[in-house]
RODO-2510 file (C-alpha; in nm, 4 decimals, decimal comma):
residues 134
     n   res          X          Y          Z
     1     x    -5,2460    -0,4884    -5,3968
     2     x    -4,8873    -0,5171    -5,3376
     3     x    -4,7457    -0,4051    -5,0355
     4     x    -4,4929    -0,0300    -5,1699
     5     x    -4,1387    -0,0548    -5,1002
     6     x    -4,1495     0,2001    -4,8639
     7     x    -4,4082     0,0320    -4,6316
     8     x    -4,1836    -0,2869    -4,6375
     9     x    -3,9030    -0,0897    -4,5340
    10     x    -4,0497     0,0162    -4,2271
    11     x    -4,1785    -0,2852    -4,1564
    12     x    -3,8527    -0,4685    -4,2114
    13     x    -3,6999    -0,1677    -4,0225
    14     x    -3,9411    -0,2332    -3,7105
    15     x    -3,8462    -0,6143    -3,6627
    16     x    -3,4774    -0,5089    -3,6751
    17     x    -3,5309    -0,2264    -3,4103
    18     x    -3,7380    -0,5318    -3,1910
    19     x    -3,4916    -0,8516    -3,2882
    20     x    -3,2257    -0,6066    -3,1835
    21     x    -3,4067    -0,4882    -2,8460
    22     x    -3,4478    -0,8338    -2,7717
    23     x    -3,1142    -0,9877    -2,7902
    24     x    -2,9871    -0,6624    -2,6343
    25     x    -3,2415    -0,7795    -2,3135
    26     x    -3,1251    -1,1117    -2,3735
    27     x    -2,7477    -0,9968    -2,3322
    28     x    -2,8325    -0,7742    -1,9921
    29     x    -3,0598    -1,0567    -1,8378
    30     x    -2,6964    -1,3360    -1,8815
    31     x    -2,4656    -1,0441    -1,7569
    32     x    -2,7196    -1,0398    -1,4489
    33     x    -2,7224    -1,3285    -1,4152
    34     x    -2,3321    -1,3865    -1,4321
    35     x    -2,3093    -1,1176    -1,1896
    36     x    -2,5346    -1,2940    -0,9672
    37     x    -2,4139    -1,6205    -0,9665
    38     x    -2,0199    -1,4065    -0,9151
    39     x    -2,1528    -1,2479    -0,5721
    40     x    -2,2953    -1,5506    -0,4782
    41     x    -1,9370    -1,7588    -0,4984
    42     x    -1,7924    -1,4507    -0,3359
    43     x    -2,0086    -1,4225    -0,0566
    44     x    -1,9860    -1,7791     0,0299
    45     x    -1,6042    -1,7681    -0,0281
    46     x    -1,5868    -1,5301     0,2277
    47     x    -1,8196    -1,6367     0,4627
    48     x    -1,5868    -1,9545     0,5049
    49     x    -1,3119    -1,7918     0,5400
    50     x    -1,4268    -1,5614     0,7850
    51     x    -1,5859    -1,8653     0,9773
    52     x    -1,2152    -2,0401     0,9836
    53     x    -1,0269    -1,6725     1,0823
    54     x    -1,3032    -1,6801     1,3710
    55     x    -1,2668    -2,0109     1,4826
    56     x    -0,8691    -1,9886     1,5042
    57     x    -0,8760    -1,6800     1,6962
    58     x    -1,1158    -1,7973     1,9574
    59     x    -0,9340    -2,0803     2,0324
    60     x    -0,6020    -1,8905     2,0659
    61     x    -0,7553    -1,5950     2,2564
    62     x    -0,8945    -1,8734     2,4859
    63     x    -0,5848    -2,0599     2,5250
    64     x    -0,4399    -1,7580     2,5734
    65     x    -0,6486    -1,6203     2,8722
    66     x    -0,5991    -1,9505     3,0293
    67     x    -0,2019    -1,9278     3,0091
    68     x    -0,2522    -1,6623     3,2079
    69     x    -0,4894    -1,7298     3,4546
    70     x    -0,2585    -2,0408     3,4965
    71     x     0,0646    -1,7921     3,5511
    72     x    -0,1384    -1,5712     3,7693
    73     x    -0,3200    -1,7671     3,9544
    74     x    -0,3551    -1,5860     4,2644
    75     x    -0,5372    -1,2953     4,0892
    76     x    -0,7376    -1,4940     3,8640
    77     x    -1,0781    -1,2938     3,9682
    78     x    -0,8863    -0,9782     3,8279
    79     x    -0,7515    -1,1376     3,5123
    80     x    -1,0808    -1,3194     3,4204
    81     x    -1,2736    -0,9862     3,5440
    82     x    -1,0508    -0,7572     3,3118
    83     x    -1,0863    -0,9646     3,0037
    84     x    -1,4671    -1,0599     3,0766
    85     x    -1,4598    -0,6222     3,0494
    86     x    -1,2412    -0,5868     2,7271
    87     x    -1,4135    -0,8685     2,4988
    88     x    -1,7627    -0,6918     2,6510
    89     x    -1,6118    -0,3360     2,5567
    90     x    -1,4605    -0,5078     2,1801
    91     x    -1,8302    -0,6456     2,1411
    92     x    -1,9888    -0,3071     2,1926
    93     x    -1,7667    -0,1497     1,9495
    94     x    -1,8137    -0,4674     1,6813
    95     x    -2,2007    -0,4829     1,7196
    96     x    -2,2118    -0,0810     1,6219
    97     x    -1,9734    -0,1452     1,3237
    98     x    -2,2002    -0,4122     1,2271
    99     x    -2,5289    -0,1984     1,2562
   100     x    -2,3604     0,0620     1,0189
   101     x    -2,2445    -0,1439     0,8073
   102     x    -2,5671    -0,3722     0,7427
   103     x    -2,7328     0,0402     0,7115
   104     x    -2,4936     0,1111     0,3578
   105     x    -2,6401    -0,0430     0,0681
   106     x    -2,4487    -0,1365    -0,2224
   107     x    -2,5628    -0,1816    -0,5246
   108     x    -2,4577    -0,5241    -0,6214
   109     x    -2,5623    -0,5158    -0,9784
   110     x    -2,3739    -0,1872    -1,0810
   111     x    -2,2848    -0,2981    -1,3969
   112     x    -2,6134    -0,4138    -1,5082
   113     x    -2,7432    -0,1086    -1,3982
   114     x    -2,4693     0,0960    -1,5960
   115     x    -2,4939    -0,0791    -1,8789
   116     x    -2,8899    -0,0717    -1,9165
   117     x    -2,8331     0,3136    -1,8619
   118     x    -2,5581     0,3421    -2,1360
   119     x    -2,8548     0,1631    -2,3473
   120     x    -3,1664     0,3845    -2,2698
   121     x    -2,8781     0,6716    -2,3659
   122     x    -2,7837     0,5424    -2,6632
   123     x    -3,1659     0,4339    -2,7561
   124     x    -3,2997     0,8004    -2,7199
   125     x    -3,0132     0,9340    -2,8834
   126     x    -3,0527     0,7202    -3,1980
   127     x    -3,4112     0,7741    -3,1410
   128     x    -3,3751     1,1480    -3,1595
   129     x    -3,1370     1,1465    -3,4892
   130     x    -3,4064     0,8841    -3,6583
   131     x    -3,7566     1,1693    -3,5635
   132     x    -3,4938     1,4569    -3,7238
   133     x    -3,5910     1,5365    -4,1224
   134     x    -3,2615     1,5103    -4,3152
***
């Protein structure tokens, strides 16, 4: 027996629905992956550049506090004392931005994330049209 044309439609209909899930999984797994490899230039973009801002402050701030211990030299305890107190206070104040900071999460994959979402939407409304009797 033969299979009906109705049976064969369906059938043909099911690998559609599944070649088209899987090239739409196909499509979200590269744009993950894109994004991935994106946030891992950009982190270590910035890392660099944050490790060469660092680096050229120190050395000025240290250059700095030694012009002056040099031009006040007979207080040098208070100058070294004073600055020994604001870089302790400035570290304080960095070390709680950093805990708060480090406690947000972001979510780096938003896109994915959106897009899957658009997806399931869009599956369960086509879904829903398909189980309706015309």
């Amino acid at each position: 027996m033969s299979e009906t044309p109705a049976s064969g439609g369906l059938l043909a209909a099911t690998r559609n629905s599944a070649a088209t899930l899987l090239a739409s999984g196909r499509t979200r797994l590269e744009l993950l992956g894109n994004e991935i490899r994106e946030e891992k230039l950009r982190a270590v973009h910035l890392l660099l550049l944050s490790q060469a801002v660092a680096f050229c402050l120190m050395i000025s701030l240290i250059l700095a506090i030694a012009l002056l211990v040099v031009v006040f030299w007979d207080s040098r305890v208070f100058v070294l004392g004073g600055f020994t107190a604001l870089f302790a206070l400035i570290g304080s104040f960095a070390y709680i931005a950093l805990r708060r900071a480090m406690r947000r999460g972001q979510s780096i994959f938003a896109t994915s994330i959106a897009q899957l979402g658009e997806d399931l939407q869009q599956l369960r409304t086509a879904a829903g049209n398909e189980s309706r009797p015309d």
